[in-house]
C-alpha positions in Angstrom: 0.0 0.0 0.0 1.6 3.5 -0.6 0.9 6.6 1.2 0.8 10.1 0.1 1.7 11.5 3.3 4.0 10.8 6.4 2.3 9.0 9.2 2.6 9.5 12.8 1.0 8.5 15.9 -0.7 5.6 18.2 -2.3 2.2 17.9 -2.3 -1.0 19.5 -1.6 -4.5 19.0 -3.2 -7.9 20.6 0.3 -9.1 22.3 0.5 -12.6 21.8 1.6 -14.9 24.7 5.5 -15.7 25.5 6.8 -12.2 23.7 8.3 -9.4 25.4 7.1 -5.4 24.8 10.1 -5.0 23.6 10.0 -8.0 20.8 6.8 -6.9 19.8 8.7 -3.9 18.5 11.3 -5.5 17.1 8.7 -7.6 14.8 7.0 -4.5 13.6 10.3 -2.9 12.9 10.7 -5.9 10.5 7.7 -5.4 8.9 7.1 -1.7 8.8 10.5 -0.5 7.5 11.1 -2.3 4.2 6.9 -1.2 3.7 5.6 1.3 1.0 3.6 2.3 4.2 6.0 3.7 6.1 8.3 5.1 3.2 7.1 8.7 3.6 8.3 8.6 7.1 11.4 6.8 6.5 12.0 9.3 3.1 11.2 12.5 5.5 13.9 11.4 7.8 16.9 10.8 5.4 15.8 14.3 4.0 16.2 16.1 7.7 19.3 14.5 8.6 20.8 15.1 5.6 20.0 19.0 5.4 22.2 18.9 9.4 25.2 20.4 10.1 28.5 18.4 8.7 30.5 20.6 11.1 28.8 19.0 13.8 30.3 15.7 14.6 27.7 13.9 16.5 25.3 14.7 14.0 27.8 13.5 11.0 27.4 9.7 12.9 23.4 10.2 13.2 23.4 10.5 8.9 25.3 7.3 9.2 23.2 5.3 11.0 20.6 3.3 9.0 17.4 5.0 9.2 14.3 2.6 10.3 10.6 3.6 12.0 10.9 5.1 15.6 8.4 3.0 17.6 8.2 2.7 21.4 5.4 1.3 23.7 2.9 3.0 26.2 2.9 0.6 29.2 4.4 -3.0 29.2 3.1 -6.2 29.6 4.9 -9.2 30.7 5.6 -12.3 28.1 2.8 -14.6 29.9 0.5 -11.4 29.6 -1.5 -11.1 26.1 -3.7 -8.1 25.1 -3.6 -4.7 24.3 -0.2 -2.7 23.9 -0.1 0.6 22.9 2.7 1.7 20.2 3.7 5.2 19.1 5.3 5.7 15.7 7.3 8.7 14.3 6.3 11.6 16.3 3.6 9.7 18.1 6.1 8.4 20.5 6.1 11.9 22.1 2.3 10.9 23.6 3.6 7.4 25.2 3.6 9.1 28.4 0.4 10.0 29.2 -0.5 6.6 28.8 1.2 5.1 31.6 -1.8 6.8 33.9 -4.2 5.3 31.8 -6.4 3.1 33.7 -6.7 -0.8 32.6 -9.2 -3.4 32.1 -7.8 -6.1 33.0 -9.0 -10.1 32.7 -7.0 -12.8 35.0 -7.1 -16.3 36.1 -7.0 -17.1 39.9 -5.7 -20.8 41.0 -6.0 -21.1 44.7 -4.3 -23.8 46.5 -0.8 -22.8 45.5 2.1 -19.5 45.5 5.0 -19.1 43.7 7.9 -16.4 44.0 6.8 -14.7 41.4 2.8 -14.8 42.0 2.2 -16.4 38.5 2.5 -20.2 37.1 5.8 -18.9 35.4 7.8 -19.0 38.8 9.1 -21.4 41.8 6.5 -22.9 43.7 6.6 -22.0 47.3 4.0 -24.0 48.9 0.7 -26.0 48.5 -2.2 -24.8 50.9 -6.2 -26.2 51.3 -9.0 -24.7 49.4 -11.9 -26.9 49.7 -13.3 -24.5 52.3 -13.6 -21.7 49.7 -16.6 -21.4 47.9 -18.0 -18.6 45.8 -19.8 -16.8 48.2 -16.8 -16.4 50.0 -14.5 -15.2 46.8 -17.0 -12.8 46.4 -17.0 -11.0 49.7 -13.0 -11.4 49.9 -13.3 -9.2 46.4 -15.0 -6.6 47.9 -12.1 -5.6 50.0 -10.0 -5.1 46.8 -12.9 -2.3 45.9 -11.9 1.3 45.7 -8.6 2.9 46.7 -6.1 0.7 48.9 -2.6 0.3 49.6 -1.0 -2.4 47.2 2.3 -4.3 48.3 4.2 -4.6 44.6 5.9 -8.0 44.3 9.4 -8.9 44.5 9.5 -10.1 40.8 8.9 -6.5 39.4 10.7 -3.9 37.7 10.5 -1.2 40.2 13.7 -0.2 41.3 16.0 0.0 44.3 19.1 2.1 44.7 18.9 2.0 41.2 18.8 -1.9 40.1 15.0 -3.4 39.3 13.7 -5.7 42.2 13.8 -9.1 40.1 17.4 -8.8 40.3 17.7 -9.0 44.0 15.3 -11.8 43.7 16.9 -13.7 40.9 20.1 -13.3 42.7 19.0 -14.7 46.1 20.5 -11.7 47.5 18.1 -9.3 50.2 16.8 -6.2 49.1 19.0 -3.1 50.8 15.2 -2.1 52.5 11.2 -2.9 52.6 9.6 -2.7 49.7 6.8 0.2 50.0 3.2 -0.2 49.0 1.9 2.1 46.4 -1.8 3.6 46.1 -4.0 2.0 43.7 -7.7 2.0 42.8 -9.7 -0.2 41.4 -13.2 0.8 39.8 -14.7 -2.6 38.8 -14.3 -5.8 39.3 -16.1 -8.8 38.8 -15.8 -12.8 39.0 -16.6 -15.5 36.6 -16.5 -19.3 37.0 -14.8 -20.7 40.0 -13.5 -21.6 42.5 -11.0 -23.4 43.0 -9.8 -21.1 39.8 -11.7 -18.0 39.3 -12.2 -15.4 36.2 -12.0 -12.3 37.6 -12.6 -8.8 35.0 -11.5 -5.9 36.6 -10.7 -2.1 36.0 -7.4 -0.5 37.8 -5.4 2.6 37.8 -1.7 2.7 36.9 0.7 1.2 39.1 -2.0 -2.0 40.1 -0.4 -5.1 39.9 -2.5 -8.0 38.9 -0.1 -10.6 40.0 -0.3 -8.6 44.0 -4.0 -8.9 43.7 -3.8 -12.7 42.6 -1.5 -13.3 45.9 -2.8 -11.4 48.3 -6.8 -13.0 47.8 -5.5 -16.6 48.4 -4.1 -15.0 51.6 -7.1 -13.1 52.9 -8.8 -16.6 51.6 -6.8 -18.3 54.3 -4.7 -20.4 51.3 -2.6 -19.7 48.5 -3.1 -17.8 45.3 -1.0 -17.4 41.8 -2.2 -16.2 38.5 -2.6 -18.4 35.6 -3.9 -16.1 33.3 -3.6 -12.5 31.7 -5.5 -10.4 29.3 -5.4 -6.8 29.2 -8.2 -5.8 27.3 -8.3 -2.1 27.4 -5.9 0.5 28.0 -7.4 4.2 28.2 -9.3 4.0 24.6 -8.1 1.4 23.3 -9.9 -1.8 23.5 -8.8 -5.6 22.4 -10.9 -6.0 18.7 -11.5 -2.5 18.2 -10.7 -0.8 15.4 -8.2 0.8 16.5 -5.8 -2.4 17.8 -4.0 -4.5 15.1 -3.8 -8.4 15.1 -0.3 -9.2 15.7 -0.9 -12.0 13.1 -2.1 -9.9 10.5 1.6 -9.1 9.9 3.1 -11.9 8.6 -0.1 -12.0 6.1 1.5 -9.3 4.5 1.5 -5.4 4.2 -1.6 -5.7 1.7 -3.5 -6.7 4.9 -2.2 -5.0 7.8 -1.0 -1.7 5.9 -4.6 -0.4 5.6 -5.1 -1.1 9.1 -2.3 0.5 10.3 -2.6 3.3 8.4 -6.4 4.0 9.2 -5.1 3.7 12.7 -2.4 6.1 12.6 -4.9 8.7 10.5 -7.7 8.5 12.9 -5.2 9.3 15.8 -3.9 12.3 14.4 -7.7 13.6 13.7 -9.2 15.9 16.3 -9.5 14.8 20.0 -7.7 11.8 19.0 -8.6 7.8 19.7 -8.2 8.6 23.3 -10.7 11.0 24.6 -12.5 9.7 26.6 -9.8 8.4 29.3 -10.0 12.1 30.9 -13.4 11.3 32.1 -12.7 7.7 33.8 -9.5 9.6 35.5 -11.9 11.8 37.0 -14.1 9.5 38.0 -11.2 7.6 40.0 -10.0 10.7 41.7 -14.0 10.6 43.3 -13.8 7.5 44.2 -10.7 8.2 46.0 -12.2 10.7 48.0 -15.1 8.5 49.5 -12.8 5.2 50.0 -10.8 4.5 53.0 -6.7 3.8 52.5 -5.9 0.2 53.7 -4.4 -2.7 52.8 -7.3 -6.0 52.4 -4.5 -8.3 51.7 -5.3 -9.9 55.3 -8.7 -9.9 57.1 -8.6 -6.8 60.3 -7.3 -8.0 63.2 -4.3 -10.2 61.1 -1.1 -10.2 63.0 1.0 -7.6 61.2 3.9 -9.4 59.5 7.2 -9.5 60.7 10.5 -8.7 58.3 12.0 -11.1 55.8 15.6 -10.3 54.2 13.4 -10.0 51.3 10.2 -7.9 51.2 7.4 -7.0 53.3 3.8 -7.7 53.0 0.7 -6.5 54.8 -0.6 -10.1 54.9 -0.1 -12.6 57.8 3.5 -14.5 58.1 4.3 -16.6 55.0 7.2 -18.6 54.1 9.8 -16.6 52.4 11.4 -17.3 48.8 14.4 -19.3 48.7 16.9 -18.0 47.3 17.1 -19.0 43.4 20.0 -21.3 41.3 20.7 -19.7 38.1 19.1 -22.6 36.1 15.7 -21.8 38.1 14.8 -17.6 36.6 11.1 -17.7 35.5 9.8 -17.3 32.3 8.1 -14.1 33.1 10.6 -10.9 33.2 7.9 -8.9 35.5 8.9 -6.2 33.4 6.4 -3.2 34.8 2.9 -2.8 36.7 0.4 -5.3 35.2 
């Protein structure tokens, strides 16, 4: 497909399962920068580095270097994750930002019975607890203290960082963290269960920052067993929504530019038109900031009255004593990279 015009901006793409982010935009790369869609951009470019100074010698290397589509990502999802992930090309990667406060639909599988290090299937099991006692009645009302605005405990297997260095390093190192780990705010809008237990389908709508994997943990504790996640969808981020026209199959691009250039380039024209894909975000963001003026700041990972937990080398959590992870060999890192805020 050939385009009259240079085009910048934001989509999304249905991340498949087992791919990084940051493979996801490697793929595209592949795709979009030998395409007769992108050539515009890719044309524009060589024409602007080519009119910059030669006496400048950090710009001389910049005409060197092979010119391809800029692309980044607004908000990362974790290989085991699939869904929506938001990319910016050309220019558009200026608006990634203001998607990271986006809030996130989000749809998750819950096992109870068992925990791992890492709070999904992808890492070491800890431990094996009962769950015949829980029934749905009781998921339910456990739920219900995960309502609103709360303090969430982020898990070791996470990319926040610590005296500079991301937490999953500590943890794939076996070595303690140099302090506690601090919760973070979060509020969550909606949520609601499927089928279970002892597995549940839970749909739910968070803010930025809310870990999925936290929540998935920290119910199998107030549950009085264990908890991991199985599953991952995110199927909405700010505007953009999983099978909307606006979110690109990732396997429409090996089917070739005549099918996913049309797409893509519908996509990228219908961002750049007025008020954008996104416009509606600014009214959910205000609608969280109410809710957290009505909803009281706690943590529901343990029933009230819980004994509060006592220090590990490791992390701390809100929720009553649990063993704490061993330290890992380097033939035991998990699949997942826990790469940001799910």
């Amino acid at each position: 497909m050939a385009a009259d015009s240079v085009l910048d901006g934001v989509f999304a793409i249905n991340k498949p399962y087992g791919m990084s982010s940051a493979q996801v935009i490697r793929d595209c790369k592949t795709y979009f920068n030998p395409s007769k869609t992108f050539q515009p951009m890719l044309e524009s470019e060589k024409a602007a580095r080519a009119k910059e100074s030669n006496f400048q010698q950090k710009r001389r290397r910049r005409v060197k270097q092979a010119v391809e589509v800029k692309m980044g990502h607004g908000g990362t999802l974790d290989p085991m994750a699939t869904g929506v992930l938001i990319l910016g090309c050309g220019k558009g990667t200026k608006a990634l930002s203001s998607f990271l406060g986006c809030t996130k639909t989000y749809e998750t599988v819950v096992v109870f019975g068992a925990s791992s290090d890492s709070y999904d299937r992808c890492g070491k099991l800890l431990k094996n607890r009962p769950y015949d006692h829980i029934t749905k009645e009781k998921v339910l009302e456990a739920m219900e203290a995960f309502k609103g605005t709360y303090q969430q405990m982020p898990p070791l297997f996470s990319a926040l960082k610590m005296d500079g260095k991301p937490l999953y390093e500590y943890a794939r190192e076996g070595k303690p963290i140099p302090r506690e780990i601090q919760t973070r705010e979060v509020t969550v809008t909606d949520m609601e269960m499927g089928k279970g237990p002892p597995a549940v389908k839970v749909r739910m709508t968070a803010t930025s920052g809310f870990y999925v994997r936290s929540f998935a943990h920290d119910l199998g504790e107030r549950l009085g067993s264990a908890g991991l996640m199985t599953e991952l969808v995110r199927s909405r981020q700010g505007d953009f929504v999983l099978g909307g026209p606006n979110c690109l199959e990732y396997d429409d691009l090996a089917r070739g530019e005549d099918v996913w250039g049309p797409q893509v380039a519908g996509m990228l024209r219908r961002w750049n038109q007025p008020g954008g894909v996104n416009g509606g975000e600014k009214e959910a963001l205000q609608k969280v900031e109410e809710k957290k003026e009505h909803v009281p700041k706690s943590s529901p990972s343990a029933p009230q009255g819980s004994p509060k937990r006592e220090a590990t080398p490791t992390r701390r959590s809100p929720s009553p004593k649990r063993e704490g992870s061993p330290k890992r060999t380097t033939g035991e890192e998990p699949a997942v990279q826990a790469e940001a805020a799910l």
